[in-house]
C-alpha positions as CSV (number, residue, x, y, z in Angstrom):
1,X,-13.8,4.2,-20.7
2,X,-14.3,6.1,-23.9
3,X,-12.3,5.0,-27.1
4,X,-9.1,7.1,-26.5
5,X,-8.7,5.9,-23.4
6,X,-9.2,2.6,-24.1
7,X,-6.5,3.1,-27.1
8,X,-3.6,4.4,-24.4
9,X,-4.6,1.8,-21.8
10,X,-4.0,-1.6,-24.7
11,X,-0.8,0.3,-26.1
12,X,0.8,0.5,-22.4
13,X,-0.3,-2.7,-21.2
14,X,1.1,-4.5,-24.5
15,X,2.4,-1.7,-26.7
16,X,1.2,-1.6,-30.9
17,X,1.1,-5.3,-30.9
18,X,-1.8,-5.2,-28.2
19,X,-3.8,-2.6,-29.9
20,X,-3.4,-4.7,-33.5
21,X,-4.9,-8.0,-31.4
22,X,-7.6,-6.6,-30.5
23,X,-10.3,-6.5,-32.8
24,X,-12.5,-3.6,-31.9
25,X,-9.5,-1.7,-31.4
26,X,-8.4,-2.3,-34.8
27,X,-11.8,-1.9,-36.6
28,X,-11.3,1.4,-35.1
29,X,-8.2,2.2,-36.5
30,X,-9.3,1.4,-40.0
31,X,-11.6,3.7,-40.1
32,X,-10.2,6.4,-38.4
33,X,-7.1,8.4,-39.6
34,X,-7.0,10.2,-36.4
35,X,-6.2,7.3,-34.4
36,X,-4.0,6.0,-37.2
37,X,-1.9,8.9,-36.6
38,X,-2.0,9.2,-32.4
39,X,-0.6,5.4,-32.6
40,X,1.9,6.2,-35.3
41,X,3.0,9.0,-32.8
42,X,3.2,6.5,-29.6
43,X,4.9,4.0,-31.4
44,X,8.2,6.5,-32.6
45,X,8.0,8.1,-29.2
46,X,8.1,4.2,-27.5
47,X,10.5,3.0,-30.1
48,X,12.8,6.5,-28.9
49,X,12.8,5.5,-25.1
50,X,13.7,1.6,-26.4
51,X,17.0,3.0,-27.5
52,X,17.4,4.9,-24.7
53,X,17.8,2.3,-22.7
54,X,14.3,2.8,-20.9
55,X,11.4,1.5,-19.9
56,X,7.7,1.3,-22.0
57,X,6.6,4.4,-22.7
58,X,5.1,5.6,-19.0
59,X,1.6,6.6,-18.4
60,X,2.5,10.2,-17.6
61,X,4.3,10.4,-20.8
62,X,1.6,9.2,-22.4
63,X,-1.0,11.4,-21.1
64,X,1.3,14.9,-22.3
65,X,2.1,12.7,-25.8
66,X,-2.2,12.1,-26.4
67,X,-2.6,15.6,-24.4
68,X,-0.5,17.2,-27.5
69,X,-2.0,15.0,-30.1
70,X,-5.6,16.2,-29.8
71,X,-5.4,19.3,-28.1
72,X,-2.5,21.3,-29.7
73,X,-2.4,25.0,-28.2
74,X,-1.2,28.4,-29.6
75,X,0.0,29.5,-32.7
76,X,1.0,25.3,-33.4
77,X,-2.7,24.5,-33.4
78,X,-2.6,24.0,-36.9
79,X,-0.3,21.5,-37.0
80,X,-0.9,17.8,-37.6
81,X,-0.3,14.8,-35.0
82,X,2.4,14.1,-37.5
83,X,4.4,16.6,-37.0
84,X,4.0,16.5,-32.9
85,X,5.2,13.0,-33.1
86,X,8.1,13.8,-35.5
87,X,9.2,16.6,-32.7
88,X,8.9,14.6,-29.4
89,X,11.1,11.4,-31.3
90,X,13.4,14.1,-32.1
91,X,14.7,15.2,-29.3
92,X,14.5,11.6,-27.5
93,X,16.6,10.5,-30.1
94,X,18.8,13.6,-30.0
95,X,18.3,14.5,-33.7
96,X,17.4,17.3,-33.2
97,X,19.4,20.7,-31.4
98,X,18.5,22.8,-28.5
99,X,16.1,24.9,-30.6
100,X,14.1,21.8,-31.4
101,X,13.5,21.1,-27.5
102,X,12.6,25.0,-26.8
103,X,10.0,24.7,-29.8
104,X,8.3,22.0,-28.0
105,X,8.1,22.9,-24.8
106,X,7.8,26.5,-25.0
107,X,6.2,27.3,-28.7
108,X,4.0,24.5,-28.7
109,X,2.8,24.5,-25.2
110,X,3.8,21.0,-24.3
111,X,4.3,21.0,-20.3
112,X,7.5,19.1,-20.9
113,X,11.3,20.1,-20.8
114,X,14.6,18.3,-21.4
115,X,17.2,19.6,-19.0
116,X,19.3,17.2,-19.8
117,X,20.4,15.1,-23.0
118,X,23.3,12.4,-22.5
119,X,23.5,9.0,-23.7
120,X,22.4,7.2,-20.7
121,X,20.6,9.9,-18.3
122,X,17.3,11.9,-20.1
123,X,15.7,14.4,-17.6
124,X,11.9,15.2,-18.2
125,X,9.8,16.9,-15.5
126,X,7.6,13.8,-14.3
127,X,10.4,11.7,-13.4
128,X,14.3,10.9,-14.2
129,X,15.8,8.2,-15.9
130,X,19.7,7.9,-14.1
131,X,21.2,4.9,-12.5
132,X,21.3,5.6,-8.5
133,X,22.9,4.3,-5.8
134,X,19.8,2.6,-3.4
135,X,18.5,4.8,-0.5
136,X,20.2,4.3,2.8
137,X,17.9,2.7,5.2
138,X,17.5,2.8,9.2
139,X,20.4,0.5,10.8
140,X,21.3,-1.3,7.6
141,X,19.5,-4.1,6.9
142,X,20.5,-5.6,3.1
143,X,18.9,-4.7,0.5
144,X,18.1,-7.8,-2.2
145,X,17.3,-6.5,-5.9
146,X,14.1,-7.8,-7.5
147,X,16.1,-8.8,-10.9
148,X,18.0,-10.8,-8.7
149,X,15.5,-12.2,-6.1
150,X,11.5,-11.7,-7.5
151,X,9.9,-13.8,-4.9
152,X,10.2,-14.7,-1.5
153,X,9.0,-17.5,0.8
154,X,7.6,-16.5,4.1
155,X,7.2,-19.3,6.9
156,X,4.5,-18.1,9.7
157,X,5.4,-17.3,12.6
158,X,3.4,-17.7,15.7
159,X,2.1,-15.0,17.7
160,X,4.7,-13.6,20.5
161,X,2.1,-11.9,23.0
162,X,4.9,-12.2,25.9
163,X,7.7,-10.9,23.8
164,X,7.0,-7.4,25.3
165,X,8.1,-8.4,28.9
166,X,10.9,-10.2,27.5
167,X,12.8,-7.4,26.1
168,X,11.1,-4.6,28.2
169,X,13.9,-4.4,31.3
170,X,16.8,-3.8,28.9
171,X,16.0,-0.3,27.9
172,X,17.1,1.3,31.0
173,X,20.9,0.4,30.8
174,X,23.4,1.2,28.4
175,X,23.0,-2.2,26.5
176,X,20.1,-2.3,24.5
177,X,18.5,-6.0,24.0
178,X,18.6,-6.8,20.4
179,X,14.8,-6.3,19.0
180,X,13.4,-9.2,16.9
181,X,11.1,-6.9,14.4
182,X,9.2,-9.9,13.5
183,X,8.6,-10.7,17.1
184,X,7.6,-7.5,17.9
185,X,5.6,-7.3,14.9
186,X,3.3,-10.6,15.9
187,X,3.3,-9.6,20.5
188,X,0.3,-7.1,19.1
189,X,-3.1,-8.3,18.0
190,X,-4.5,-6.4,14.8
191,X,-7.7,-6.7,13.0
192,X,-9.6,-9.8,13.5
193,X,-10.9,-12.0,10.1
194,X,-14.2,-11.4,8.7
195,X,-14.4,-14.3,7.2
196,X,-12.9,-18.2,7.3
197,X,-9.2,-16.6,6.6
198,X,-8.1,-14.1,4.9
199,X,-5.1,-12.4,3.5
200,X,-4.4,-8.8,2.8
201,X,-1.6,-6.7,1.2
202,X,-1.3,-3.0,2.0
203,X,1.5,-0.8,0.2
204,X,1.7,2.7,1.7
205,X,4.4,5.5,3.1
206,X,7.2,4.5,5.1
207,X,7.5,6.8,8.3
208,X,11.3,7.0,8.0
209,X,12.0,7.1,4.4
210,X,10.6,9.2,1.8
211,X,12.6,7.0,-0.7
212,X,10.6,3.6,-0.2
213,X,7.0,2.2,0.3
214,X,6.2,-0.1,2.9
215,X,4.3,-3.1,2.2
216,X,2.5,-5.2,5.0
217,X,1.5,-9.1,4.6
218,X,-1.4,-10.2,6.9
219,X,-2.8,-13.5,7.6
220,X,-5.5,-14.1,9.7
221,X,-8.1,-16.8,10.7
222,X,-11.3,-16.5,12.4
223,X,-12.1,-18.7,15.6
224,X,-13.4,-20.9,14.3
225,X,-10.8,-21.8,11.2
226,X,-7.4,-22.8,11.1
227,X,-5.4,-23.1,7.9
228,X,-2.9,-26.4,7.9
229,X,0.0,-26.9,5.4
230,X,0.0,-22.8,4.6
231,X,3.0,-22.1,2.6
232,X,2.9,-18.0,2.0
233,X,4.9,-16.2,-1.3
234,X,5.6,-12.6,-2.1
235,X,6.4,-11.7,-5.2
236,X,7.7,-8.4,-6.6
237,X,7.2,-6.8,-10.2
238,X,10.5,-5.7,-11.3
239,X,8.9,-2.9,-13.7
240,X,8.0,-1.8,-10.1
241,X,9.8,-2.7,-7.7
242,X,13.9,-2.2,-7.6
243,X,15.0,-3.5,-4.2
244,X,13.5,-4.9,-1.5
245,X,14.2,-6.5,2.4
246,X,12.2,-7.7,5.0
247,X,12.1,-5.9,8.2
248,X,12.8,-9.2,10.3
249,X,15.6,-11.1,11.7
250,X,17.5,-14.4,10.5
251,X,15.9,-16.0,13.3
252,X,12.2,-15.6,14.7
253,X,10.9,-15.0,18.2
254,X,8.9,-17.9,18.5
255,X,10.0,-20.7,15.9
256,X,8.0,-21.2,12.4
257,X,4.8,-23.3,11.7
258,X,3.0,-24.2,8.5
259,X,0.0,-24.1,10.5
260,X,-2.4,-20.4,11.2
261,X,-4.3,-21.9,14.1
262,X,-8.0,-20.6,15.0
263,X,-8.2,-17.0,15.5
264,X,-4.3,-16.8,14.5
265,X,-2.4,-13.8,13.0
266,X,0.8,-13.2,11.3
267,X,2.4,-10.2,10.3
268,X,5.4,-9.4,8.2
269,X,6.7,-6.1,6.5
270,X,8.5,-5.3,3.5
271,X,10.2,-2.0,2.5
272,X,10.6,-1.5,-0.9
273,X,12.7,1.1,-3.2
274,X,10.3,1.9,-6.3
275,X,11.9,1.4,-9.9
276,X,13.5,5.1,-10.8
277,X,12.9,5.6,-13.7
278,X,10.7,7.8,-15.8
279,X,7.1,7.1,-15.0
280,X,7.6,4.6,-12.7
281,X,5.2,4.0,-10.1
282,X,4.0,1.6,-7.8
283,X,0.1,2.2,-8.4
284,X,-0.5,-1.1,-10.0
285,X,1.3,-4.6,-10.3
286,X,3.8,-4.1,-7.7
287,X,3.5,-6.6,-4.9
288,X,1.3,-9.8,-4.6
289,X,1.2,-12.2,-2.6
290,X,-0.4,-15.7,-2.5
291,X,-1.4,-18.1,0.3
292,X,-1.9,-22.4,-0.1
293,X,-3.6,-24.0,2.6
294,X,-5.6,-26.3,3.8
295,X,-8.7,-25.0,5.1
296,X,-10.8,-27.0,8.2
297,X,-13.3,-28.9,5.4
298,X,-10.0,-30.7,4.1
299,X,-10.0,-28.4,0.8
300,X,-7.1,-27.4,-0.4
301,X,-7.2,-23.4,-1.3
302,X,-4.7,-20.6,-2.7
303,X,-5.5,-16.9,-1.6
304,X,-4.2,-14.3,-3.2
305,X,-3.8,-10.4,-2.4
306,X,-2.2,-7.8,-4.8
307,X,-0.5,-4.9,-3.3
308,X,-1.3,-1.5,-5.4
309,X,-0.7,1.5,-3.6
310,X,-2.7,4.1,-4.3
311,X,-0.5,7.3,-3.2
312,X,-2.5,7.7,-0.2
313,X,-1.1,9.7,2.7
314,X,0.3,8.0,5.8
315,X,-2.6,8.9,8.2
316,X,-5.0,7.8,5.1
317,X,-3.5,3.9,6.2
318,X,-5.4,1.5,7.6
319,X,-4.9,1.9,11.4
320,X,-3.1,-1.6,11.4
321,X,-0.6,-0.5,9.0
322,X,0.3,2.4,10.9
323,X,0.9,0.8,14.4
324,X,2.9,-2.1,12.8
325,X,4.8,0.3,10.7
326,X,5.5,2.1,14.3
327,X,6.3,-1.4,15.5
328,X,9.1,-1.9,12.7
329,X,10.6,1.5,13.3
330,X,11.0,1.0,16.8
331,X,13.0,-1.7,16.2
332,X,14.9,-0.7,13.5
333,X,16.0,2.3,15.9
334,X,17.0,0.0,18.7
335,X,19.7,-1.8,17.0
336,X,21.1,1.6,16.7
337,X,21.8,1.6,20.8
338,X,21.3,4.4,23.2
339,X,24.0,6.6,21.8
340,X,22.7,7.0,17.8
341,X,23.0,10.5,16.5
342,X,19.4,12.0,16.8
343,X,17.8,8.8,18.3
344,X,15.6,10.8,20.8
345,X,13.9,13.0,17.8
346,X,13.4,9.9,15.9
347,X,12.1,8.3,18.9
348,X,9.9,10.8,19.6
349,X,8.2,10.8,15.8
350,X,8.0,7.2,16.2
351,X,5.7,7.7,19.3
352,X,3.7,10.1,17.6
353,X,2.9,7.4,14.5
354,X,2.3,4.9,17.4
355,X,-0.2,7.1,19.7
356,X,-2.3,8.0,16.7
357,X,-2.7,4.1,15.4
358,X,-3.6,3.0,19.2
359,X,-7.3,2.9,18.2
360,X,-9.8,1.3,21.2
361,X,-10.1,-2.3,20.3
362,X,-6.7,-2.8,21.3
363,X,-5.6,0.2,23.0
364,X,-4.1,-1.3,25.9
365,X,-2.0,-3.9,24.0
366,X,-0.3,-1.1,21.6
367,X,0.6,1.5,24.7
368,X,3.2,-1.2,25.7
369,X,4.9,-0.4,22.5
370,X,4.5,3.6,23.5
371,X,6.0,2.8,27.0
372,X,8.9,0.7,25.3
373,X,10.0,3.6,23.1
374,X,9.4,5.9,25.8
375,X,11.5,4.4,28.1
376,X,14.3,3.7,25.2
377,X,13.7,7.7,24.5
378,X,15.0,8.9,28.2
379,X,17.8,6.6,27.9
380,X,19.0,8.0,24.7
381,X,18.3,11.4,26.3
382,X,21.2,10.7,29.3
């Protein structure tokens, strides 16, 4: 990481403050009057969101702001930071006119434009800054803001292998069963531990939402290991993370434990509605999640995983994540019934995402959930 980098990276983890703690940091701003002047620019720029109403100056603000300050283009290349910093303030604090903003984005070659100035919604072409109503999801399901609710106890929940049969018989009828997602979640076996137990986080696409991430919790022990007295938290980063619900029922298919027994697994899925505002994403500090236990020596232990999703494209998932995010759909679409508006189309997308995250470890387990929807999909068909 070379010095500039360095300098963005303390200013948006902790803003000037962090920079003027850190010693090497600010032996390097004594003695340079170039990097005196790029932080003199962040800081008026961050100080210009602040009374806007927004959020710490974003990384991809950033990046155009330091982009500007040592790379100026065109006829404004002779032009000091100063004045760059001066302009951008400007027009985020509306000081300026219209002729200010087409200076900057057109004259100086900044790849930025205001569309919009009003007191409470500014428009720049990375990402918007408006108050939103949240996305609509599959079937309802209540959404539980992160201000509100940051963190969330999860009780396991013992594995379901039979839960298939139970429900299977009551897709051919009219009357749909009503589909635990939890239960149908845990009836299918996933990757096995490599070591003692572990815990992962995975944060990813949803299939049937462009407008929130899915994250997956998973527990599991090896055969020989069992985990007594687990207690399991999620926790969400509100700078991150707007809304959030769990893709379960009030009640479980096969009771609670505090107990992951040897060779054990539990699953559980959260969709999430990223924070919209300018900048935000959920590529670090969104989701983590932490495990104490007991392991088999008598030790007490905490594990913890951090969800950071790294923009990656559905099929780029782990094949787990994909199957028990075909899992979830399939029973968000059942409470729906036979006779939702375009259930067969959805149905039949959920089967692709299914078919594709079969794999061969567990191939035959996972086409029970391809017969299931199948068999729900020439139903809604009638």
């Amino acid at each position: 990481m070379n010095e500039l980098e360095r300098l963005r990276a303390a200013f948006v983890d902790g803003g000037k403050e962090a920079i003027e703690r850190d010693p090497e940091l600010s032996a390097l701003l004594a003695a340079s009057p170039e990097f005196q002047r790029v932080l003199a620019m962040m800081d008026e720029v961050d100080r210009g969101l602040a009374d806007l109403d927004a959020v710490r100056m974003p990384p991809a603000l950033l990046d155009r702001v330091l982009e500007v300050s040592v790379k100026p283009r065109g006829f404004w290349a002779w032009l000091q930071v100063r004045d760059y910093a001066l302009g951008v303030a400007a027009v985020l604090l509306m000081l300026l006119p219209w002729a200010t903003i087409w200076m900057l984005s057109h004259n100086r070659g900044v790849e930025m434009q205001v569309l919009e100035l009003q007191p409470s919604i500014v428009r720049l072409d990375m990402q918007a800054i408006e108050e939103r109503s949240l996305p609509r999801t599959p079937n309802g399901g209540a959404l539980a803001t992160v201000a509100d609710a940051p963190q969330v106890a999860l009780a396991l929940e013992p594995a379901t292998p039979r839960y298939i049969e139970k429900i299977a018989g009551g897709f051919s009828g009219k009357r749909w069963p009503n589909v635990n997602a939890s239960a149908l979640l845990n009836a299918f076996p996933y990757a096995a531990a490599e070591k003692d137990i572990e815990l992962r986080v995975e944060v990813g696409e949803t299939p049937w939402s462009r407008e929130t991430r899915l994250v997956r919790i998973y527990v599991t022990a090896a055969k020989d290991a069992v985990a007594r007295e687990a207690a399991l938290t999620v926790s969400f980063n509100e700078e991150r993370v707007m809304a959030y619900r769990r893709i379960a029922e009030s009640g479980t298919g096969g009771g609670t434990s505090d107990t992951l027994p040897a060779g054990g697994q539990f699953t559980a899925l959260f969709e999430i509605v990223p924070l919209q505002r300018i900048g935000a994403t959920l590529r670090e500090d969104s989701v983590y999640a932490s495990m104490r236990f007991v392991d088999p020596k008598g030790e007490r232990r905490v594990l913890q995983g951090e969800g950071v999703d790294r923009n990656k494209s559905f099929e780029a998932m782990s094949i787990d994540y994909r199957f028990a995010a075909a899992a979830a759909w399939f029973a968000l679409e059942a409470k729906g019934g036979p006779k939702s508006d375009g259930l067969a189309h959805r149905l039949q997308r959920m089967m692709n995402v299914a078919t594709r995250a079969l794999g061969s470890e567990h191939r035959a387990e996972r086409l029970a959930l391809v017969a299931l929807a199948r068999a729900a999909s020439d139903q809604a068909h009638k």
